[in-house]
Kinemage of the C-alpha trace (Angstrom):
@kinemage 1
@onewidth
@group {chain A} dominant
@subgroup {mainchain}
@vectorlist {calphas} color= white
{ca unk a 1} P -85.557 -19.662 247.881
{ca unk a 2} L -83.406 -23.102 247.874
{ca unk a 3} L -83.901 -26.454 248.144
{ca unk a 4} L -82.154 -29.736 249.169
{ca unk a 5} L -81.092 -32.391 246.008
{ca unk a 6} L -80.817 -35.775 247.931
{ca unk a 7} L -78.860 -37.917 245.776
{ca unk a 8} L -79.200 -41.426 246.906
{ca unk a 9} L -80.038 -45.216 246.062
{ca unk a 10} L -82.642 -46.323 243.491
{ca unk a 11} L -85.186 -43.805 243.365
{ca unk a 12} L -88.625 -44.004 242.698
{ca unk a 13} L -90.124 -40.925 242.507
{ca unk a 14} L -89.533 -37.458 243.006
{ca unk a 15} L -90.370 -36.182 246.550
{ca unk a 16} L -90.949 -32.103 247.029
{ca unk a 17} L -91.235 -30.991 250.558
{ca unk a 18} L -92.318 -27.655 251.307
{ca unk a 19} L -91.578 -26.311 254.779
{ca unk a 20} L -93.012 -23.480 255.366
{ca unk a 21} L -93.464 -22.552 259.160
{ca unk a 22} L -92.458 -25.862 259.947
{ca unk a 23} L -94.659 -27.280 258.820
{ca unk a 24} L -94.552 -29.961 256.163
{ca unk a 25} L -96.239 -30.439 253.055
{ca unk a 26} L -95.372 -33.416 250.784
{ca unk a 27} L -95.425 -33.736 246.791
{ca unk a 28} L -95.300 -36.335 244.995
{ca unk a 29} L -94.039 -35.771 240.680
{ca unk a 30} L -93.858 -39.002 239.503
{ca unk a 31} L -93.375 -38.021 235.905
{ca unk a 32} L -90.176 -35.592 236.085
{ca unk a 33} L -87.183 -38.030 236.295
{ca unk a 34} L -85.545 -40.420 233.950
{ca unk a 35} L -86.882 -38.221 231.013
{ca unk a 36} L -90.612 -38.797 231.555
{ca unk a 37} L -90.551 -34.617 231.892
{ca unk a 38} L -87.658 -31.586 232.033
{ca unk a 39} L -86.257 -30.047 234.926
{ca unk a 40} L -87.619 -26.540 233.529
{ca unk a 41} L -90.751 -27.893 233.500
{ca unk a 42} L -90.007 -28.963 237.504
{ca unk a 43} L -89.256 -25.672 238.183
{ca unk a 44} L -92.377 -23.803 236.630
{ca unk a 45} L -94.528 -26.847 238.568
{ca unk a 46} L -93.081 -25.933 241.793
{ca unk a 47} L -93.355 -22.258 241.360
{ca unk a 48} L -97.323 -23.180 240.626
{ca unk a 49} L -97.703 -25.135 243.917
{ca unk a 50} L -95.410 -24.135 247.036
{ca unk a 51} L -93.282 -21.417 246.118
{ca unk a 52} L -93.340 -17.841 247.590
{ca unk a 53} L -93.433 -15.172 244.874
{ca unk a 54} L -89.808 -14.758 243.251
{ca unk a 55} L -88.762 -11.403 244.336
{ca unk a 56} L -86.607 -10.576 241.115
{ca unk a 57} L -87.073 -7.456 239.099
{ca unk a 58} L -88.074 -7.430 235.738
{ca unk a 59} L -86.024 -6.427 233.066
{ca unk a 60} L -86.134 -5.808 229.846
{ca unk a 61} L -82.924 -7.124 227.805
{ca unk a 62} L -82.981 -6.336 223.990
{ca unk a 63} L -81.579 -8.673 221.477
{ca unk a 64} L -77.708 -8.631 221.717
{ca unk a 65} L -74.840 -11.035 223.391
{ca unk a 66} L -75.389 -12.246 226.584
{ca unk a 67} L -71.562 -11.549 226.868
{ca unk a 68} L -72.596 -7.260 227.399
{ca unk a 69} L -75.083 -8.175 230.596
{ca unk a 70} L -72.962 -7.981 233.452
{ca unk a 71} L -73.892 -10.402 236.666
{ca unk a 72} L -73.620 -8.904 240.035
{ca unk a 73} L -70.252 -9.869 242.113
{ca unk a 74} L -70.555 -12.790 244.510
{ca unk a 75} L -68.790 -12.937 247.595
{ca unk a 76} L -65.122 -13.754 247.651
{ca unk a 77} L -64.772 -17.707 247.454
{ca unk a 78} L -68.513 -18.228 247.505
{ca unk a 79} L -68.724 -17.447 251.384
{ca unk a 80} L -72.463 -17.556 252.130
{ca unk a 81} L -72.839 -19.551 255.339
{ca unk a 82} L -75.588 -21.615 255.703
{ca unk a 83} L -78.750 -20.735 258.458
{ca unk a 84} L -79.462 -23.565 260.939
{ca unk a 85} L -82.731 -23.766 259.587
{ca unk a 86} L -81.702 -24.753 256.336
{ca unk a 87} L -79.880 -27.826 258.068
{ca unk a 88} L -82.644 -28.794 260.700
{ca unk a 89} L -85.068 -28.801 258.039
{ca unk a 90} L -83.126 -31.422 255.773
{ca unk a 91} L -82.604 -33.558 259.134
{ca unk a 92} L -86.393 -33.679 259.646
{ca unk a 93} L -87.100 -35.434 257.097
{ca unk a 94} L -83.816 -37.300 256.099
{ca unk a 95} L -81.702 -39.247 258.426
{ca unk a 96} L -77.928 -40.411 257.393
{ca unk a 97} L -76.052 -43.889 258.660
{ca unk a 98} L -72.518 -43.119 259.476
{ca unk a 99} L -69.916 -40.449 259.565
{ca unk a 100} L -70.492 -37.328 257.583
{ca unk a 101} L -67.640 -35.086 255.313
{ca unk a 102} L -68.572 -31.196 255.071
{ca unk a 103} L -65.850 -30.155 252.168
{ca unk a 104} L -67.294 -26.493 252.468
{ca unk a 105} L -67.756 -26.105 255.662
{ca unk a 106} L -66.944 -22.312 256.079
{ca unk a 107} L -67.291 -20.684 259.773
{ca unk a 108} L -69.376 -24.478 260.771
{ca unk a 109} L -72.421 -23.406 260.861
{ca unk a 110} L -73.952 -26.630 258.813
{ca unk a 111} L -71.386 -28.647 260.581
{ca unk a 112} L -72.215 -28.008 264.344
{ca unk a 113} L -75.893 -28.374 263.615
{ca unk a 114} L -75.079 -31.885 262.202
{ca unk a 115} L -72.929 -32.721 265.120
{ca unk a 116} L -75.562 -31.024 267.102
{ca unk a 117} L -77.819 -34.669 265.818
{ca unk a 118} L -75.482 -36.419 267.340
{ca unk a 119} L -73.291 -37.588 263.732
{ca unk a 120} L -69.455 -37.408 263.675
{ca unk a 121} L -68.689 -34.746 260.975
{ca unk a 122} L -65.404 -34.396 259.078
{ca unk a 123} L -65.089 -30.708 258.082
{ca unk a 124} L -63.090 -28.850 255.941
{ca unk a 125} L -62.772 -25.701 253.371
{ca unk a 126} L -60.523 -24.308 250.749
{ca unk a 127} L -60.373 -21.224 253.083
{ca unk a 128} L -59.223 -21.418 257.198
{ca unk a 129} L -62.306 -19.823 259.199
{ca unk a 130} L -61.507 -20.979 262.231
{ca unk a 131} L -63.363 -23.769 261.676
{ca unk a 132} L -62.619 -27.382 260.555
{ca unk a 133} L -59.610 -27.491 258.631
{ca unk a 134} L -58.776 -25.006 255.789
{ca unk a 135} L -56.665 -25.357 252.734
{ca unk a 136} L -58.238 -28.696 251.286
{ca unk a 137} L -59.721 -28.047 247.921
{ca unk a 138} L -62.313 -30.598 247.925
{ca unk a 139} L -62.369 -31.271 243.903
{ca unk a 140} L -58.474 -32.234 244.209
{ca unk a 141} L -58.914 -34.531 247.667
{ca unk a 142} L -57.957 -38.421 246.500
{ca unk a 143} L -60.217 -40.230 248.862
{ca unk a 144} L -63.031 -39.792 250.832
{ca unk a 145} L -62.706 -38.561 254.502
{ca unk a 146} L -66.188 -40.142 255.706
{ca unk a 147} L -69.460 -42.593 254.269
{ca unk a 148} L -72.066 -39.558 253.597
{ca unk a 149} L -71.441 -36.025 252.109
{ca unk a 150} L -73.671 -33.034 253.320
{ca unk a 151} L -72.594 -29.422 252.011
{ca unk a 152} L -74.098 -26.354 250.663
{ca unk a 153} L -71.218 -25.780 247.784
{ca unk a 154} L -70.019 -22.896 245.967
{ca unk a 155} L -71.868 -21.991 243.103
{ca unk a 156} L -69.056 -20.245 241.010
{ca unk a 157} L -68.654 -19.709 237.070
{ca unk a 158} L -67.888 -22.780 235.044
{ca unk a 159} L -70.096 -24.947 237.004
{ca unk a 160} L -68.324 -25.218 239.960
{ca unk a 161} L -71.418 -26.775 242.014
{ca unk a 162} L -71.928 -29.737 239.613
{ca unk a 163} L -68.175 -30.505 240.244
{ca unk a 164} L -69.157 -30.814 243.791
{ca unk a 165} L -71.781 -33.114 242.996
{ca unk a 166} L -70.070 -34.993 240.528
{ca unk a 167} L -66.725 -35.587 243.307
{ca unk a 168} L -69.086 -36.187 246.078
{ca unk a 169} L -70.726 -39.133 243.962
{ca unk a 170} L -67.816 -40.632 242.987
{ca unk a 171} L -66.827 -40.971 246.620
{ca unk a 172} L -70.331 -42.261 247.721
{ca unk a 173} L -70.116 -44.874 244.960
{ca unk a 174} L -67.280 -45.894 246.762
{ca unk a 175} L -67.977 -45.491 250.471
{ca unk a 176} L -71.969 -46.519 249.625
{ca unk a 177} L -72.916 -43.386 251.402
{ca unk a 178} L -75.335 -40.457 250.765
{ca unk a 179} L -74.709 -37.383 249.142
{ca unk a 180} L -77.263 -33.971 250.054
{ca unk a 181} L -76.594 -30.586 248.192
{ca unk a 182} L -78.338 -27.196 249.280
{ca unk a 183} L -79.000 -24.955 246.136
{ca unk a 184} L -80.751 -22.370 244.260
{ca unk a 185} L -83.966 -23.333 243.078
{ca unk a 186} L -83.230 -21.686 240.059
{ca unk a 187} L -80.317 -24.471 239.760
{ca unk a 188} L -83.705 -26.553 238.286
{ca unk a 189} L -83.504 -24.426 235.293
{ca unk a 190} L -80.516 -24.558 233.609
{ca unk a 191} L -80.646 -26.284 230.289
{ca unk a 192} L -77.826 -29.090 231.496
{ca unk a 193} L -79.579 -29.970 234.309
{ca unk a 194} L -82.362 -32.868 232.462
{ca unk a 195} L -78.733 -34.734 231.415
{ca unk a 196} L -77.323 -34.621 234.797
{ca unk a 197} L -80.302 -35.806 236.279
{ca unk a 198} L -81.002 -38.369 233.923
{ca unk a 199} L -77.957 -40.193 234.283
{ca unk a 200} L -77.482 -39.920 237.775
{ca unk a 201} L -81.245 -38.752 239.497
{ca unk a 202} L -81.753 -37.287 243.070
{ca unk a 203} L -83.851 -39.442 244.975
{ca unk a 204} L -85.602 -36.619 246.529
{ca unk a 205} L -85.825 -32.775 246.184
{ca unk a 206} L -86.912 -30.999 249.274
{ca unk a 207} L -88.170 -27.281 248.703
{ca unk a 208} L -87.660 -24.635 251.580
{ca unk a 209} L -90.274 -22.347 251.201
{ca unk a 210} L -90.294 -18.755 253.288
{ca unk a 211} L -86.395 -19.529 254.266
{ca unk a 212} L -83.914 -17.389 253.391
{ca unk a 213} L -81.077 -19.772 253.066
{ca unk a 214} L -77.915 -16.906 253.214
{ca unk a 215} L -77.195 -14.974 255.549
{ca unk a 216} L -78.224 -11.314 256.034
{ca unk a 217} L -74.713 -10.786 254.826
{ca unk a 218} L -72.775 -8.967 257.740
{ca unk a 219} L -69.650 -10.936 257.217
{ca unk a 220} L -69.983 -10.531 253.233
{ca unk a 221} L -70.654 -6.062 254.081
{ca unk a 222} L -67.477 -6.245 255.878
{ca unk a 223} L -65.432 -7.983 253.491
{ca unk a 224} L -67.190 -5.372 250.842
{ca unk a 225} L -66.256 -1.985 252.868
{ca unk a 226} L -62.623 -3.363 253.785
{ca unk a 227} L -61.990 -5.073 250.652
{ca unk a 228} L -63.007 -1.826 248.336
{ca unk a 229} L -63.001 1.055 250.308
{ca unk a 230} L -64.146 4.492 249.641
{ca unk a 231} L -66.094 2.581 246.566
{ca unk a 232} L -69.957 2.959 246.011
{ca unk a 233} L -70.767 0.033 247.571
{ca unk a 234} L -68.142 0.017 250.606
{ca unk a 235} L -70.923 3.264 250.965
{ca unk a 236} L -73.825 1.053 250.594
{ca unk a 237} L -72.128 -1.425 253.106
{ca unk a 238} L -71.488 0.931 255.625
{ca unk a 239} L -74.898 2.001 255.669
{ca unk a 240} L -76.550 -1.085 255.876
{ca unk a 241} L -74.315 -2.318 258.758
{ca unk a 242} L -75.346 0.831 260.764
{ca unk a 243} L -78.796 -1.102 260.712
{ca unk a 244} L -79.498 -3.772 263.094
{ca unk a 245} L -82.361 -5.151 260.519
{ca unk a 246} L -80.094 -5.131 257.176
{ca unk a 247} L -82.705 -7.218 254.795
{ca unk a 248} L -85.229 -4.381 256.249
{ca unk a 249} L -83.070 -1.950 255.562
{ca unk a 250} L -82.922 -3.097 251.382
{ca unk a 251} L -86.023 -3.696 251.603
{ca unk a 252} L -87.136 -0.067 252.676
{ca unk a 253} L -84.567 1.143 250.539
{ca unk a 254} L -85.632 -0.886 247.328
{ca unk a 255} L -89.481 0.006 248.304
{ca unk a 256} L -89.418 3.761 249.146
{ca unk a 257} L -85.689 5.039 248.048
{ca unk a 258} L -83.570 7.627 248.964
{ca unk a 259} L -86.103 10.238 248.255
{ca unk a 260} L -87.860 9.008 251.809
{ca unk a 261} L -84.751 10.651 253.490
{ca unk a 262} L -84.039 6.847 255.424
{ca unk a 263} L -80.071 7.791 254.044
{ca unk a 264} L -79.159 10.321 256.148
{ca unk a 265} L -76.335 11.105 254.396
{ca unk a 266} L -77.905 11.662 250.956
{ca unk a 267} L -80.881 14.407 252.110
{ca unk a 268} L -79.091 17.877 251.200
{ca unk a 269} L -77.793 19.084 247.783
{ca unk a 270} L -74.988 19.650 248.626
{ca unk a 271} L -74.069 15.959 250.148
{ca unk a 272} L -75.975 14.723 247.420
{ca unk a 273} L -73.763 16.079 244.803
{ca unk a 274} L -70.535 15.365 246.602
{ca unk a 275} L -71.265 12.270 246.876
{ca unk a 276} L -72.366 12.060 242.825
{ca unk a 277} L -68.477 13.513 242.112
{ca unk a 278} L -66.740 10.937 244.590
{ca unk a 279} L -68.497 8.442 242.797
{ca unk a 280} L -69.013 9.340 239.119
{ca unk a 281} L -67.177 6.483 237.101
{ca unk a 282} L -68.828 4.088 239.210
{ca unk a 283} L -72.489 5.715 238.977
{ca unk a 284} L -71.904 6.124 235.315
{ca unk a 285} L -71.443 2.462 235.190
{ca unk a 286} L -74.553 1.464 236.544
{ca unk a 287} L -76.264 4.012 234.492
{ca unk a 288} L -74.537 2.719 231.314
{ca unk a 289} L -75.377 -0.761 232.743
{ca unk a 290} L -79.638 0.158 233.281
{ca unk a 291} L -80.195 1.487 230.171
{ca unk a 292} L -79.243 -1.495 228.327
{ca unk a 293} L -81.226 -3.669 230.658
{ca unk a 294} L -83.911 -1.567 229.406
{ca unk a 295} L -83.344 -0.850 226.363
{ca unk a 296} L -83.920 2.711 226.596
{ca unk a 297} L -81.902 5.909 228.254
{ca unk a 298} L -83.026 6.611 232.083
{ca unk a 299} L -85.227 9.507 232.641
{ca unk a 300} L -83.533 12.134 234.459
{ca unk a 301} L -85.902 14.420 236.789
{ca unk a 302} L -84.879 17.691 238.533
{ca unk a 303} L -81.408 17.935 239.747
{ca unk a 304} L -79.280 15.905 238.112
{ca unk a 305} L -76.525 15.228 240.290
{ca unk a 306} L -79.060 15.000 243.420
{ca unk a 307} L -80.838 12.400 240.887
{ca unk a 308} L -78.202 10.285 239.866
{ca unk a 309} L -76.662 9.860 243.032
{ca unk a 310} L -80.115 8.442 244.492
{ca unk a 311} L -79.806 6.261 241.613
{ca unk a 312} L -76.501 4.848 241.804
{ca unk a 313} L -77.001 4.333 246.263
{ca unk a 314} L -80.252 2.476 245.010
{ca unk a 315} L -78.649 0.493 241.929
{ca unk a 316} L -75.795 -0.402 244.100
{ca unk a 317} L -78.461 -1.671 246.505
{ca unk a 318} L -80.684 -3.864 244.634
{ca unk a 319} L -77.382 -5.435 242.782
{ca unk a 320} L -76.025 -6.304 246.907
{ca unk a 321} L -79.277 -7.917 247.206
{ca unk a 322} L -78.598 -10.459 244.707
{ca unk a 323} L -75.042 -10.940 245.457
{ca unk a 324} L -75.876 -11.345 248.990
{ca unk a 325} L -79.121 -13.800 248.546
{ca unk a 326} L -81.523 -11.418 250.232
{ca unk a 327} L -85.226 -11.848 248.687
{ca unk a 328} L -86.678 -8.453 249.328
């Protein structure tokens, strides 16, 4: 679930598109900007009238410091390249006058659908994908390399995203250009967002419904299984990349578990348990991890070993399916 923050020129309103099949649906909220309403209450509103059931799966978290729930890893440097159809969709609907700057461009695939619509695109990234040019940290660059900015941006810790926005406003102050962000719907929500948007509103919000906008994360299994191998989830990796289909593979993984027999590997006792010894720190960990989620210990049935090494494939699973975007 994402959706496009326009940032432009005197806005009026706030404009929701859903596209969903291609087809689209407009919204009009009149009352959510310039603190007439609250960017929570945006969120809850859109959930209500175009929005695809969040697939996220409920958790109990007793009372105690947020700094004991641990977030699942993202991918190194925030790699999640963008679909086409996240970028046709925003062109559909939006169209930009002069040259546009990509700062996180990645492999190109937002880039060469832009220069597909006939703009010039600058493009560049922290990291060298042979693509664009690498090694230019956008939120140190001095002056702006072209009028508009278009980019889905890292997310990060420490609000690395609203840096993004926040550079690639100054430099459309300056160049009188257009800024247009992809994000996380669930960017709406966070309690600083009503202040951003206050002082410095999006003209228009466009909602992608029924799009996954990452990847099926191929490129982010590989870096898993090469960065950390013989771990857990270099396992899990491994697995899913011997599956053309990898979101239906987590999905019939999350839906009917190893008990189904679909992991080949994890059928007899004997695998079963050797795999539970390879990986028993890391299994413990996620065990540890559940049961405070929870807030009670996990119920153990029949074999142990065979049990909690179903467990830990599937935990390792469901936790790659949030660090890799999938909505299963």
């Amino acid at each position: 679930m994402a959706l496009w923050l326009g940032v432009q020129k005197s806005p009026d309103s706030l404009a929701v598109l859903s596209l969903t099949s291609r087809i689209c649906q407009k919204f009009l909220l009149d009352v959510l900007l310039l603190g007439n309403g609250d960017w929570l209450g945006a969120f809850y509103l859109l959930t209500q009238i175009i929005m695809s059931k969040l697939s996220t799966r409920p958790q109990y978290q007793p009372d105690a410091p947020r700094s004991n729930f641990k977030r699942p890893r993202r991918a190194p440097f925030e790699f999640y390249p963008t679909p086409p159809e996240a970028t046709r969709a925003l062109l559909s609907v939006e169209n930009f006058d002069g040259d546009i700057w990509e700062p996180a461009c990645g492999n190109g695939d937002m880039s060469r659908e832009l220069e597909a619509a006939g703009y010039s695109v600058v493009s560049t990234d922290l990291i060298q994908r042979d693509f664009g040019k690498g090694g230019v940290n956008f939120l140190k660059t001095d002056k702006p390399l072209a009028k508009n900015i278009i980019t889905n941006p890292p997310y990060g810790k420490h609000g690395l995203a609203d840096a993004f926005v926040r550079k690639a406003l100054l430099y459309t102050r300056e160049t009188r250009g257009s800024v247009a962000m992809l994000f996380n719907l669930r960017s709406l929500c966070h309690p600083d967002r009503t202040a951003k948007f206050t002082k410095t509103p999006p003209a228009a919000i466009y909602a992608l419904d029924e799009l996954t906008c990452w990847p099926e994360g191929k490129l982010q299994l590989q870096d898993i299984i090469t960065s950390e191998p013989n771990s857990l989830r270099a396992a899990v990796a491994s697995e899913a990349l011997d599956h053309d289909d990898i979101k239906g593979f987590f999905s019939d993984l999350l839906q009917h578990g190893c008990i189904s027999g679909m992991i080949g590997s994890l059928i007899y006792y004997t695998d079963t348990h050797k795999f539970f010894d390879t990986h028993y720190n890391a299994i413990e960990d996620l065990r540890e991890e559940y049961e405070f989620n929870i807030g009670e210990p996990l119920q153990i049935k029949n074999d142990l070993k065979n049990f909690l090494a179903w467990f830990g494939f599937e935990e390792t699973a469901y936790q790659m399916t949030l660090e890799l975007g999938l909505e299963v």
